[in-house]
N, C-alpha and C positions, 0 to 999 in steps of 0.2 A: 714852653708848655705845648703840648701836644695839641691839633685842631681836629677837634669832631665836627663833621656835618650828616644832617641824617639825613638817611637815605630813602624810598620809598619802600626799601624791604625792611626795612627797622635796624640796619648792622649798621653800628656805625664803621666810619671809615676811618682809619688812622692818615692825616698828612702832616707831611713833615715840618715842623714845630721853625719859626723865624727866629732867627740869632734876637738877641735878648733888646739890642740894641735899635732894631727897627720892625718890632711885634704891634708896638701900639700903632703906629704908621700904617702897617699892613693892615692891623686889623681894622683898623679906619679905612683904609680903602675898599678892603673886602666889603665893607659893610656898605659903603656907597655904590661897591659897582653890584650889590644886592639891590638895595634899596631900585638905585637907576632902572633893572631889571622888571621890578613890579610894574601892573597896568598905570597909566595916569591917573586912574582913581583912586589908587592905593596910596600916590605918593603926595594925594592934594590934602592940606591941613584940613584940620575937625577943629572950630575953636575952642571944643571943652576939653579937646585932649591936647592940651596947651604941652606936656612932656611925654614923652614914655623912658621910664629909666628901668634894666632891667639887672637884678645881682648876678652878676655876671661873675661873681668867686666860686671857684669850688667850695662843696663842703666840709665843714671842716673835718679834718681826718681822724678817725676814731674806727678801733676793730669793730666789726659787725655787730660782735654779741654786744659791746656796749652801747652801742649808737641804739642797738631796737632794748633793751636794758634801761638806757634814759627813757626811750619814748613810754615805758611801762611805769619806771615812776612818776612822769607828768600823768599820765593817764591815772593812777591808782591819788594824787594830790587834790585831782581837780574833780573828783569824788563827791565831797561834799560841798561844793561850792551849790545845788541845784539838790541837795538830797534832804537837806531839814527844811530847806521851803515848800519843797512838795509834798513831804511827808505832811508837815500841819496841814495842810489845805484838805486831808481827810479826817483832822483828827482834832478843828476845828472845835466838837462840842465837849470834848472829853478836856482839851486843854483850859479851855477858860472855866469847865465847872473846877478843876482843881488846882486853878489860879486866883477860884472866885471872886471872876470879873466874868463882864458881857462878848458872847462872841462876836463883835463887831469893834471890842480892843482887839482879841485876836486877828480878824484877819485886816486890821489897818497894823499891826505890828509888823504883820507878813508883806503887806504894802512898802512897811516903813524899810524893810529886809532889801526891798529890791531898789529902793535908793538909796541904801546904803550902799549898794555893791553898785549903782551908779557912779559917786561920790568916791568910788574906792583909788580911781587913778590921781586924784588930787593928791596925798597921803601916801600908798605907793610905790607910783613912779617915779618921783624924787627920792625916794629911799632905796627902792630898787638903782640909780646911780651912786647913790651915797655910798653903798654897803658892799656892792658888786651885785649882781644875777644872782650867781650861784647862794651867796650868802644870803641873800633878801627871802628868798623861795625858799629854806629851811627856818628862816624864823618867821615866815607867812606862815608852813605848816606848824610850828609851835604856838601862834596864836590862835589860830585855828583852831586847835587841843585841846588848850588851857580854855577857849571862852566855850565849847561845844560844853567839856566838864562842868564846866561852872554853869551854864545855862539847863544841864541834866540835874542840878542839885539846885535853882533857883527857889526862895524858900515866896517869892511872890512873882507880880506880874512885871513889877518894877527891874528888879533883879535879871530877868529873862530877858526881857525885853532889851535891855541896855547891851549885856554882853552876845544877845542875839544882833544884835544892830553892828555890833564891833567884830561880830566874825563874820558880816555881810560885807563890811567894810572892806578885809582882806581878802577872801576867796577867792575873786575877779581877777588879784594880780596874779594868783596863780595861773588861771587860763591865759594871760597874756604874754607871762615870761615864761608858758609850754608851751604858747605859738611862736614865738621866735627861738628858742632853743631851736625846737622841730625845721623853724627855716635854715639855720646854721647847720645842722647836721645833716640834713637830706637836701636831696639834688631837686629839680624843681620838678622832675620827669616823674618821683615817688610821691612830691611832700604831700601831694594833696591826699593821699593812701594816708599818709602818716596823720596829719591835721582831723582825716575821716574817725580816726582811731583815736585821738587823744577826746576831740567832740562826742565818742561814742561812748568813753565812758561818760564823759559830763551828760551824756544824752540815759544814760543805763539807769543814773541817776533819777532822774524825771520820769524817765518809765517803771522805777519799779520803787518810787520813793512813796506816790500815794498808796499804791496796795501796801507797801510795807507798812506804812503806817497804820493803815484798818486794819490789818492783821494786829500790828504791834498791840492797836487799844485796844483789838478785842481780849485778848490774851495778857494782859498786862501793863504797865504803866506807858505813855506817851512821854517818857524820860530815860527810855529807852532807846529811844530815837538818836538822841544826842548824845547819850553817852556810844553808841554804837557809830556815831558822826567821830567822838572824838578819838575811836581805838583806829579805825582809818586815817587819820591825818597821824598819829604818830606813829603807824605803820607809812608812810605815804614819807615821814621825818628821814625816819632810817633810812628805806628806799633813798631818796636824791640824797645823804649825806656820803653814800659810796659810790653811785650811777650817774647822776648828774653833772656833765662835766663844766669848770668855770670858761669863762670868756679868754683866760689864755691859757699860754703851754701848748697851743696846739697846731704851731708853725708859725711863718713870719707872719703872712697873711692874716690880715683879720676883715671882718666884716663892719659897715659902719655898726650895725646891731651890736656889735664886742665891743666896741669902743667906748659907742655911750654907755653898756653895761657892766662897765669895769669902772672900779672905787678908784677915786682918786686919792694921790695923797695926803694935803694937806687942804681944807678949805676955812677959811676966814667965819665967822658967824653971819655977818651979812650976805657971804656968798652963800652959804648954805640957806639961811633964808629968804633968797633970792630963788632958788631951785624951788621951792615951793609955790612959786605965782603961778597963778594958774591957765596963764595968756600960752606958757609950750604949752597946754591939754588943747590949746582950741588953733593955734598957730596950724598944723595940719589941715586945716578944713579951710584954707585959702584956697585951695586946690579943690577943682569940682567933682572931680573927681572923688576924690573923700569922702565929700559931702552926699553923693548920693550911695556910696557905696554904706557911711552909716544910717543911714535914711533908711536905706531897703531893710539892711539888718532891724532894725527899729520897728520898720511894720511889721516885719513877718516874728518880732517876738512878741509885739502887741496881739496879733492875733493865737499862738503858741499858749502866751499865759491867760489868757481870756477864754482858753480851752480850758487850762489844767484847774482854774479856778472856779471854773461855771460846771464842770461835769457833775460832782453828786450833786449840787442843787437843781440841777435842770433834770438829771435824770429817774431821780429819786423819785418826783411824787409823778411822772410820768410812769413808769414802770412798778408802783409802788414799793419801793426799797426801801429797808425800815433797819439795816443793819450798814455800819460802816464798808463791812467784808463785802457784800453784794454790790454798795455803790465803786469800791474800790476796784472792782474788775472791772469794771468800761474801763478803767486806765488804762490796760493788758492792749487793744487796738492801735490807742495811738504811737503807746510807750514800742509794741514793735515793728510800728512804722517808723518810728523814729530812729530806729536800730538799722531797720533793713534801707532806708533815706542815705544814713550815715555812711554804710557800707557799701552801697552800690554807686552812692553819691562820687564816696572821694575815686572810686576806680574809675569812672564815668567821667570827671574832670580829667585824670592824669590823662585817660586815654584822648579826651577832643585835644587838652593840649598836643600830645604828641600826633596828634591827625592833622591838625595845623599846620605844627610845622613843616611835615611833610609838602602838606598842599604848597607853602610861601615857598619852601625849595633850603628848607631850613631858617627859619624866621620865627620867631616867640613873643606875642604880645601877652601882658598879663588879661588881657580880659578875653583871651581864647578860653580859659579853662569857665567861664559865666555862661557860653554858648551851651555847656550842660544842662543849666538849671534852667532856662527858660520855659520851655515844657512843664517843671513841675510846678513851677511858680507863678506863668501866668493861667494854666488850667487845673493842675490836679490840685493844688492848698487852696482857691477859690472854691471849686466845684467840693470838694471835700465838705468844708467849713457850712454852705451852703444846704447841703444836702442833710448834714447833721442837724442843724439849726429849726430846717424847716421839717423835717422826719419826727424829732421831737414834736414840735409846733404843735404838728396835725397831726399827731399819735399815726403814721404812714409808716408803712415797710416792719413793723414789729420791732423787733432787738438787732435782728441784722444789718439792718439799712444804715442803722449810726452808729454802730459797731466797724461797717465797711467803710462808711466815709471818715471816721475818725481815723483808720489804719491810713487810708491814701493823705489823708491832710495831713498827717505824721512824714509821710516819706517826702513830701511834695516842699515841705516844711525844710526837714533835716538838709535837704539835696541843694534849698538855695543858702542855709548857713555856714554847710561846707565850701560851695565856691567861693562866696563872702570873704568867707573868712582867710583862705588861700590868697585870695586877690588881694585882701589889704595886708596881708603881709610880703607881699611882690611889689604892688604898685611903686609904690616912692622907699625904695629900701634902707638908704640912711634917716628914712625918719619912721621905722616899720616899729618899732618899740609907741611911740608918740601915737601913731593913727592906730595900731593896735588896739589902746588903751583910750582912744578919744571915742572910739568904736562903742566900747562896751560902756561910757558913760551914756551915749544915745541908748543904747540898747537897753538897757535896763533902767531907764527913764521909762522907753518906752512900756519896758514891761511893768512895772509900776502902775503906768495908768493902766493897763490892764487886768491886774489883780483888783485895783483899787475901784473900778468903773465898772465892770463886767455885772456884778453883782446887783447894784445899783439900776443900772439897764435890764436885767433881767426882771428884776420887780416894777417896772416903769412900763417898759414894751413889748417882753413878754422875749422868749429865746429864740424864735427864725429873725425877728429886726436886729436884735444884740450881734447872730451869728453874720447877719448879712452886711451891718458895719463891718466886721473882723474881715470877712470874707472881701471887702471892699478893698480894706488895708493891707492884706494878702497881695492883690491885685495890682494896687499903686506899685507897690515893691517889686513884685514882677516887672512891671511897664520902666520903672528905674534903673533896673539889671538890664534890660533891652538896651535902654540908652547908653549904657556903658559899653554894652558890644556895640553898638552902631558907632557910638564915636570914637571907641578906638581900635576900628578895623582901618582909620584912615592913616597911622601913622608905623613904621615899624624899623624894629630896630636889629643886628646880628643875633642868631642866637648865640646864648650864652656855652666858649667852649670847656670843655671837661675833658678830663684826663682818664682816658678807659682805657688804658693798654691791657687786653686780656693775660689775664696770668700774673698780673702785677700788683704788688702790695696792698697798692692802694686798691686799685680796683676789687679786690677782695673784703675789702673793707666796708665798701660801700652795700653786699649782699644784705 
């Protein structure tokens, strides 16, 4: 295999590849007389950064047009996974009068929604090994379908509520088996461009789920919503059953990520229900790493849904808004911060990564690409969230002022879920399926309490103290991410090499 090292002008250099027989020796040494090379600061241990392992496989190989062809149908799957739960949070009064029950079933149902999709890696991720990757993610998007429909035809609250709870359940694994697909097929120099983009629909979702929805009721039924949820997921069906490729067939080499996500043969009943304890979902978070990497995620979505939940009622009788459609555009700020987060975000990572490695003389730590987001996450989603909170408060700055801080609390937001989320799919890579999925059970815990409290606090303390909690939680998560760059600037490993021969097959492949 060919040895890339980058260079300070960005080309790589082609050197001449070690007889087969003594690569890994070499490349062992190389990587010590690297390491040797660093200041003594560099080379002294961090005790929380107890390992650094880095997926050091090439990608696996796939023409062009299919590799960015998957990454379109992970993007167009993981759709609905954030777009009926934002959507009811404007359409709140319309659904419980035509459920007739209390707005306050609805939005603890919408509570109930996000621990469902907590809960969803118990269930899952042992089905996702059971079935293979590929196979699990087309029958996640046929349940998805089937309960969206059934949830657009629910003849009560009973009905709704149950198979709305059961498509919360699934959605999540969709985002998780699109983040590690995305880490299999892209190099580590793109993924985070790629990860930006698969987030950004799930982000497109959120920013344009509550205005869809006020529009939706004003104009016609809130069963529209879901059934328009469920023509995406079997559009999202078809998509991965031709674009999506499985965990092998695609060279000798596999990834730990392929392995665990490939069906095995035969398994016993007990061994099967064994795969369902739920000690692998939390096994990952022995590692501290982990643990503060879901931490951060955890704050910064408690503060996210404590936004998307609090806007019409906070701004409504501030501004006097008396129609769904009018409170439904404040969304329009955050929803393209969240987009413009997303996309400057994942370029913004790929680039400090490769700024990095330059600087170490070719050296790749996963938490180079976290030095991005610190910027947004310990000043712009605090100052954002704050700014809004208290603008309301004190009826200050008119419609602009929390129009602008909501846009930057959107980008400041999206900028550290992208690194996040890049990072925990690098950090411990034979166990990148497991913290992936231990991620999103924190994460949507957290955001649970945030739909579910937000509301609560605003009738208690009124919207600048609610916003300067969130704004707090913001904060912490920030200070979190720091720690992870600080403690793992002290340890480093070779970069990972890749086979670019210009003009060659593969390399072509990789465009």
């Amino acid at each position: 295999m060919a040895i890339v090292r980058a260079q300070p002008d960005h080309h790589p250099v082609k050197v001449a590849a070690p007889s087969s027989a003594s690569s890994s020796a070499d490349s062992d040494t190389e990587a010590g007389r690297t390491a040797a090379a660093l200041p003594p600061s560099d080379q002294a241990p961090i005790p929380l950064q107890t390992s650094v392992q880095i997926d050091d496989k090439p990608a696996i190989p796939l023409p062009g047009w299919k590799r960015w062809f998957a990454l379109f149908s992970i993007c167009v799957a993981v759709f609905p996974s954030n777009f009926n739960n934002t959507c009811i949070m404007s359409a709140v009064p319309e659904v419980s009068a035509d459920l007739q029950t209390a707005e306050h079933v609805v939005v603890a149902a919408n509570a109930g929604m996000f621990g469902a999709m907590a809960l969803c890696v118990f269930v899952w991720m042992p089905l996702g090994v059971l079935l293979g990757r590929r196979t699990a993610v087309l029958v996640a998007n046929a349940v998805v379908c089937a309960c969206s429909l059934i949830s657009a035809l629910a003849p009560n609250v009973v009905v709704f509520t149950a198979f709305w709870l059961i498509s919360g359940l699934t959605t999540p694994f969709l985002l998780v088996a699109g983040q590690t697909i995305l880490s299999d097929i892209f190099e580590p120099t793109t993924r985070g461009f790629a990860t930006g983009l698969i987030l950004g629909m799930s982000t497109i979702a959120k920013a344009i789920g509550p205005l869809s929805g006020a529009l939706i009721v004003t104009v016609t039924s809130w069963r529209v919503i879901f059934g328009a949820s469920a023509l995406v997921s079997f559009t999202a069906l078809v998509l991965c059953f031709f674009f999506v490729p499985s965990a092998t067939g695609h060279g000798p080499q596999k990834h730990p990520s392929e392995i665990q996500a490939q069906p095995t043969a035969r398994r016993g009943p007990l061994e099967i229900l064994l795969m369902f304890n739920p000690v692998a979902v939390f096994r990952p978070m022995k590692d501290p790493r982990v643990v503060l990497t879901h931490l951060s995620c955890g704050l910064a979505s408690f503060n996210l849904y404590s936004l998307l939940s609090s806007i019409r009622s906070s701004v409504a009788p501030r501004f006097n808004l008396t129609t769904p459609v009018s409170s439904g555009l404040f969304y329009l700020a955050p929803g393209i911060g969240f987009l413009v987060g997303n996309l400057v975000g994942g370029r913004l990572s790929d680039y400090t990564v490769r700024k990095w490695i330059v600087k170490r003389g070719g050296m790749r730590l996963p938490s180079d690409r976290l030095r991005s987001c610190l910027p947004a996450t310990l000043l712009l989603a605090p100052a954002g969230t704050l700014a809004f909170g208290w603008s309301v408060q004190e009826r200050a700055g008119g419609m602009a002022l929390p129009i602008v801080a909501t846009f930057f609390q959107g980008i400041g937001l999206m900028d550290a879920f992208n690194g996040l989320n890049t990072y925990a799919a690098e950090v411990v890579p034979e166990s990148r399926n497991a913290i992936i999925s231990s991620k999103y059970l924190l994460q949507y815990t957290f955001a649970a309490a945030g739909v579910g409290i937000s509301p609560l606090l605003l009738q208690n303390v009124g919207v600048g103290f609610t916003f300067t909690l969130t704004a707090a939680a913001a904060m912490i998560g920030g200070i979190l991410i720091a720690l992870l760059v600080v403690s793992g600037s002290g340890n480093g490993v070779a970069l990972p090499r890749f086979k670019t021969n210009c003009g060659s097959k593969e390399n072509g492949s990789q465009s």
